[in-house]
TIPAMAR-337973 format. One record per atom (N, C-alpha, C): residue number from 1; residue in three letters; atom name; x, y, z. Coordinates in steps of 0.02 Angstrom, whole numbers, always signed. Example, Ala and Ser with C-alpha at 12.3 -4.5 7.8 and 13.67 -1.06 7.14 Angstrom:
TIPAMAR-337973
  resi  resn  name       u       v       w
     1   ala     N    +660    -284    +390
     1   ala    CA    +615    -225    +390
     1   ala     C    +660    -165    +390
     2   ser     N    +642    -112    +354
     2   ser    CA    +684     -53    +357
     2   ser     C    +645      +2    +394
This chain:
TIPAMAR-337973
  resi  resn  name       u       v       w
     1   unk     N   +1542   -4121    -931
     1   unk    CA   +1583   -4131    -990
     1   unk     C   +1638   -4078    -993
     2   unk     N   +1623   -4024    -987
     2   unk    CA   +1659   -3965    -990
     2   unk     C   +1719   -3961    -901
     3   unk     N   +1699   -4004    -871
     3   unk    CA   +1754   -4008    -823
     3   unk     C   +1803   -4073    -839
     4   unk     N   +1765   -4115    -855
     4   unk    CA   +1832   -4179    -879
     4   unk     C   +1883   -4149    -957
     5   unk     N   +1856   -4103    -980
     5   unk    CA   +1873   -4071   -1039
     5   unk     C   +1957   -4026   -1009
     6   unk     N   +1906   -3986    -963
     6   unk    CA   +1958   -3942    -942
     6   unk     C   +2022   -3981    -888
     7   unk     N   +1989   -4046    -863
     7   unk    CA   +2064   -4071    -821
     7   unk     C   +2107   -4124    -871
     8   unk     N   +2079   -4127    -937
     8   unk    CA   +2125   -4167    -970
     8   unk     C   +2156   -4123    -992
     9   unk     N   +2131   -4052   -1016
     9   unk    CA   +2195   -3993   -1038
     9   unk     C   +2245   -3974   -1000
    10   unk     N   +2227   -3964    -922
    10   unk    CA   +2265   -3965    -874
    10   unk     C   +2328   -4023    -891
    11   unk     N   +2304   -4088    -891
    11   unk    CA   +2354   -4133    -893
    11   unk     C   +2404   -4130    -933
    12   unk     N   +2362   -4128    -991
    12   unk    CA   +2415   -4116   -1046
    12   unk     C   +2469   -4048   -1039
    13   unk     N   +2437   -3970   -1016
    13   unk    CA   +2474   -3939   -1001
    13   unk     C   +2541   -3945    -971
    14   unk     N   +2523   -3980    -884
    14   unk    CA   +2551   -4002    -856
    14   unk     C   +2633   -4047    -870
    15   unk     N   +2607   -4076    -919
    15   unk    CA   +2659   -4134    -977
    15   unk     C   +2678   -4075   -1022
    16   unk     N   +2665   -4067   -1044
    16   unk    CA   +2689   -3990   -1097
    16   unk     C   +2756   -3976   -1048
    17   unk     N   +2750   -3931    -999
    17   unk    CA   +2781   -3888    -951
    17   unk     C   +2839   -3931    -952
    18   unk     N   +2831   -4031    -921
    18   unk    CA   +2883   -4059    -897
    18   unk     C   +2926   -4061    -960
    19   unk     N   +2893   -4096   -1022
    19   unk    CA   +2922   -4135   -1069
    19   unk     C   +2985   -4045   -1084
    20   unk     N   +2933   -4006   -1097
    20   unk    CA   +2967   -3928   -1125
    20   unk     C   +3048   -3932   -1079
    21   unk     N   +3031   -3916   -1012
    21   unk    CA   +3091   -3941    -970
    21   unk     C   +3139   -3991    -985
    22   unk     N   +3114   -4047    -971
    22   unk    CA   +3181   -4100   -1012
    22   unk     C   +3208   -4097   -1053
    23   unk     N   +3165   -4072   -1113
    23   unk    CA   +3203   -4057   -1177
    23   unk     C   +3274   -4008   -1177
    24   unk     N   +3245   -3950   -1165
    24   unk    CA   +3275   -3906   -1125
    24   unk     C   +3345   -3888   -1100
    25   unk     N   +3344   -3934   -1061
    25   unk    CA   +3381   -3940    -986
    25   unk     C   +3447   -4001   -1025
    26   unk     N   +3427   -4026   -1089
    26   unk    CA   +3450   -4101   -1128
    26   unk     C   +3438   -4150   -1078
    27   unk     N   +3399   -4187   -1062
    27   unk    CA   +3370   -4244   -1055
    27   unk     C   +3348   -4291   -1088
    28   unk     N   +3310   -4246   -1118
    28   unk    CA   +3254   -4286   -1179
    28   unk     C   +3285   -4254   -1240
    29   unk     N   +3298   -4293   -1282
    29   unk    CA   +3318   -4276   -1363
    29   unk     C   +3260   -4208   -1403
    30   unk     N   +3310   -4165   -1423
    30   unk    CA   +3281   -4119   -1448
    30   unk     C   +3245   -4109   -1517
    31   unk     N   +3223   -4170   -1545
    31   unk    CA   +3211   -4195   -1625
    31   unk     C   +3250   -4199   -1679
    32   unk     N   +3213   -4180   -1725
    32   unk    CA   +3256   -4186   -1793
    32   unk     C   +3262   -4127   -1804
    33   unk     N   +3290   -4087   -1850
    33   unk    CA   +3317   -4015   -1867
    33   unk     C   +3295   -3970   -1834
    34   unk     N   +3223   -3927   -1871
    34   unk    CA   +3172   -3897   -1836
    34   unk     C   +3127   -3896   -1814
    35   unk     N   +3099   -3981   -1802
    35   unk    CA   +3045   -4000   -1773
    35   unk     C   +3040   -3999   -1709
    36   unk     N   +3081   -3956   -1661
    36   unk    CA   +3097   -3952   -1592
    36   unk     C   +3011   -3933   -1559
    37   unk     N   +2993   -3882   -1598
    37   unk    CA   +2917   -3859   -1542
    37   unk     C   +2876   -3924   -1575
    38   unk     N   +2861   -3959   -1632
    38   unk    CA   +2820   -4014   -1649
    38   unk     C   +2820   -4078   -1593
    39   unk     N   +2905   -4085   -1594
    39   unk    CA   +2906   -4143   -1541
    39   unk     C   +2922   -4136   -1459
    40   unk     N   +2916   -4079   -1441
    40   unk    CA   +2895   -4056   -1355
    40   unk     C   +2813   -4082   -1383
    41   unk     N   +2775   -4037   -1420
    41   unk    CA   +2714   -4050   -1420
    41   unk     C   +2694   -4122   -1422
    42   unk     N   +2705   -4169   -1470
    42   unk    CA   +2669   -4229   -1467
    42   unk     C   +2701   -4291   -1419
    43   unk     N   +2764   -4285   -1393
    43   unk    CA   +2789   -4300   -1351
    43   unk     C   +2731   -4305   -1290
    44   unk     N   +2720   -4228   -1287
    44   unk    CA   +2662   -4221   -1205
    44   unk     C   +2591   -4241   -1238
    45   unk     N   +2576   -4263   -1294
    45   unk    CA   +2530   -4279   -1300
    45   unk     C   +2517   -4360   -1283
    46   unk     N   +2589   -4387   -1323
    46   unk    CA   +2593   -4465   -1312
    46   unk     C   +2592   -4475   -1236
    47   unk     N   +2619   -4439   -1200
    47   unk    CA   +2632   -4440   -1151
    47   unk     C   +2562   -4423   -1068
    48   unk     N   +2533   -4377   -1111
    48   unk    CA   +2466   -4371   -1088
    48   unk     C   +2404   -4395   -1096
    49   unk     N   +2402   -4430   -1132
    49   unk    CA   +2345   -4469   -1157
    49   unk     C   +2324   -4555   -1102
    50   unk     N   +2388   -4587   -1107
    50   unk    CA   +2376   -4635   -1036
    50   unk     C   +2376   -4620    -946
    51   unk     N   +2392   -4554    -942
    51   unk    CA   +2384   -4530    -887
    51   unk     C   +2317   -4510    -866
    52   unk     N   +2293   -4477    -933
    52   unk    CA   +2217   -4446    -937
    52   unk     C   +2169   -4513    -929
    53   unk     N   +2201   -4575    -972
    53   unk    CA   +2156   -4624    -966
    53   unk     C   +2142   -4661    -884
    54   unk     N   +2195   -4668    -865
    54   unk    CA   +2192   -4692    -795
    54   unk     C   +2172   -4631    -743
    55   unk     N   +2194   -4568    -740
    55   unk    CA   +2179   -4525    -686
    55   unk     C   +2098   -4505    -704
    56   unk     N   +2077   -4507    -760
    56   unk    CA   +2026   -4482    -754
    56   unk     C   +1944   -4504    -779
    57   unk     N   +1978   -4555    -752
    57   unk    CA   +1935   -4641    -778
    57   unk     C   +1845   -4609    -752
    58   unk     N   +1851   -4599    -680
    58   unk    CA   +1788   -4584    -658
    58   unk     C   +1738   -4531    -666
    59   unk     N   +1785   -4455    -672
    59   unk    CA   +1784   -4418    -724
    59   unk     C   +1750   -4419    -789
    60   unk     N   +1776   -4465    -810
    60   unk    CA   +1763   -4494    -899
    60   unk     C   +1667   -4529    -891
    61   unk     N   +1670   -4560    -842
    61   unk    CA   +1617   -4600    -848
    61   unk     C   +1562   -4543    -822
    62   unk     N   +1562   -4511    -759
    62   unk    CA   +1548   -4466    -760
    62   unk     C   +1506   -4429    -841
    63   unk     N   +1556   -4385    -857
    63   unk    CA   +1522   -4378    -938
    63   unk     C   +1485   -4428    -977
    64   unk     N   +1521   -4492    -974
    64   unk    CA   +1481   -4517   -1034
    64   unk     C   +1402   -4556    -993
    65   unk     N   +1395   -4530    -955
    65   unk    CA   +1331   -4550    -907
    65   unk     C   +1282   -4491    -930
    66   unk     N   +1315   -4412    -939
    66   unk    CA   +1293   -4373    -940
    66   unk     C   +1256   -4366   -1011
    67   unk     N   +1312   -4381   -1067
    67   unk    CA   +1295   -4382   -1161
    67   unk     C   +1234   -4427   -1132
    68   unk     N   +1239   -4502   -1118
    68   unk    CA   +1191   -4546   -1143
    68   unk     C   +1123   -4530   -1114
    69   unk     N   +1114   -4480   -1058
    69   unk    CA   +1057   -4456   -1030
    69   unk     C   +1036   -4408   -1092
    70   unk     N   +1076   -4355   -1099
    70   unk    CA   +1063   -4329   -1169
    70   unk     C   +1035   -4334   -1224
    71   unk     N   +1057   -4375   -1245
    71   unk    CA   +1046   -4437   -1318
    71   unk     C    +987   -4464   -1293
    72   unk     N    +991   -4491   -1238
    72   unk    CA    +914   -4511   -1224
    72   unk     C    +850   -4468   -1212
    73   unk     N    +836   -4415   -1206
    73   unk    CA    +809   -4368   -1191
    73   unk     C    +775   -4339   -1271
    74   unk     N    +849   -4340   -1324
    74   unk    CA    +831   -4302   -1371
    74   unk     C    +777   -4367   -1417
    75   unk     N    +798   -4405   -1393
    75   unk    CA    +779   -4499   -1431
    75   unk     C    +684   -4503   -1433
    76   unk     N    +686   -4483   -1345
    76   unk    CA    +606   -4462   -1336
    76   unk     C    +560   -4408   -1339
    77   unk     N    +622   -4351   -1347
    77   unk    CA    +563   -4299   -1391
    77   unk     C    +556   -4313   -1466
    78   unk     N    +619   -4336   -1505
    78   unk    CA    +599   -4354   -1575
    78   unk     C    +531   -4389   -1568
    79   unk     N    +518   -4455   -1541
    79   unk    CA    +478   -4489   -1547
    79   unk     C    +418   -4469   -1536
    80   unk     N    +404   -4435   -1463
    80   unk    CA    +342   -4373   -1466
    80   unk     C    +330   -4362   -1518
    81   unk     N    +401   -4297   -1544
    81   unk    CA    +373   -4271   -1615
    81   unk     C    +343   -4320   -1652
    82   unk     N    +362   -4375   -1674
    82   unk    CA    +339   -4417   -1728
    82   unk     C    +267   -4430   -1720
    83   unk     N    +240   -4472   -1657
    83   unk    CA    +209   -4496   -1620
    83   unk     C    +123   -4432   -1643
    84   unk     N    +146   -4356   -1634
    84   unk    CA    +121   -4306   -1647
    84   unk     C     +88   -4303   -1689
    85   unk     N    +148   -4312   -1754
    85   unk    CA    +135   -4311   -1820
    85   unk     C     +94   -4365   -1853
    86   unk     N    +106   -4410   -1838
    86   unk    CA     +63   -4456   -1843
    86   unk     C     -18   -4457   -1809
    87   unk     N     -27   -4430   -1770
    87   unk    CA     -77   -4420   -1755
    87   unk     C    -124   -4376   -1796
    88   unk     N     -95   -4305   -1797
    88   unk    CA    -118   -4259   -1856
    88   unk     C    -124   -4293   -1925
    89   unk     N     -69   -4327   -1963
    89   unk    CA     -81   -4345   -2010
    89   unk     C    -168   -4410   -2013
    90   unk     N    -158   -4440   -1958
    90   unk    CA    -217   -4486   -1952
    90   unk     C    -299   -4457   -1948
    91   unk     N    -285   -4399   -1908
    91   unk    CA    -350   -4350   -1924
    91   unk     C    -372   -4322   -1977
    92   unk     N    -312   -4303   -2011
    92   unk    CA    -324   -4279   -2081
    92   unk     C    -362   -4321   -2127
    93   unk     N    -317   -4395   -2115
    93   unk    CA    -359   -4463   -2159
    93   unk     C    -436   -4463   -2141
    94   unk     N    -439   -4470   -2089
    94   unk    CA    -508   -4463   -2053
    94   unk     C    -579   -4409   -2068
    95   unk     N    -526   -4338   -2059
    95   unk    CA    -556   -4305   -2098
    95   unk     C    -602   -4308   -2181
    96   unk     N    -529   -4308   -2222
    96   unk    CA    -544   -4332   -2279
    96   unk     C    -589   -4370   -2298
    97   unk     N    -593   -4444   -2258
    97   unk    CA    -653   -4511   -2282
    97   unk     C    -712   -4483   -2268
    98   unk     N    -712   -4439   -2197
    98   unk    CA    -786   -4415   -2182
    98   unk     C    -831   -4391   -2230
    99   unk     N    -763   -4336   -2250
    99   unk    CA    -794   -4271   -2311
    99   unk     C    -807   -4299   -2357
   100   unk     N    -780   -4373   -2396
   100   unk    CA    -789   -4408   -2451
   100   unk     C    -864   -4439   -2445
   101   unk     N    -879   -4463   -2368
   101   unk    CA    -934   -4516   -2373
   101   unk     C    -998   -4471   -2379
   102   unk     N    -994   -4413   -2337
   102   unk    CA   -1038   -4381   -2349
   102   unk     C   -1051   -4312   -2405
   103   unk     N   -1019   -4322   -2446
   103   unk    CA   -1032   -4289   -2496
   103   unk     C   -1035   -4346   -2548
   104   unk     N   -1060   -4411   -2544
   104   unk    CA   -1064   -4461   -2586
   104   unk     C   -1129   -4486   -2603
């Protein structure tokens, strides 16, 4: 997770650097008044976001292979736990009727 994390920042960096350049250089329109550092920024964002989706497709799956192992893992210790608890609580019942019948 923490490597598809770090090559989509890369990307976006990467787009940062160009878009910053064009702007720059006048290529690319420099915004409205003083929104000049707002729109380098979301510029490389618009701009980085379908690159990230296609370059780093396998990447991506990668991770989300990794969460759902995760999620699954935490899914079956909850249930243990439960599974546990329930058990204890059932001894207790058990307990209880014993102590009732024979003190009856």
């Amino acid at each position: 997770m923490l490597r598809y994390t770090l090559m989509r920042l890369g990307i976006f960096v990467g787009c940062l650097v160009v878009v910053w350049g064009l702007v720059y250089s006048g290529v690319a329109p420099r915004g409205l008044g003083d929104s000049n550092g707002m729109w380098i920024v979301l510029l490389a964002l618009v701009i980085s976001a379908p690159i990230s989706f296609v370059v780093l497709r396998k990447e991506r799956d990668r991770a989300s292979v990794q969460i759902v192992q995760k999620v699954d893992r935490v899914k079956a210790n909850l249930e243990a736990n439960r599974s546990q608890e329930d058990d204890v609580a059932d001894m207790a019942d058990e307990a209880t009727r014993a102590q009732g019948q024979t003190s009856s």
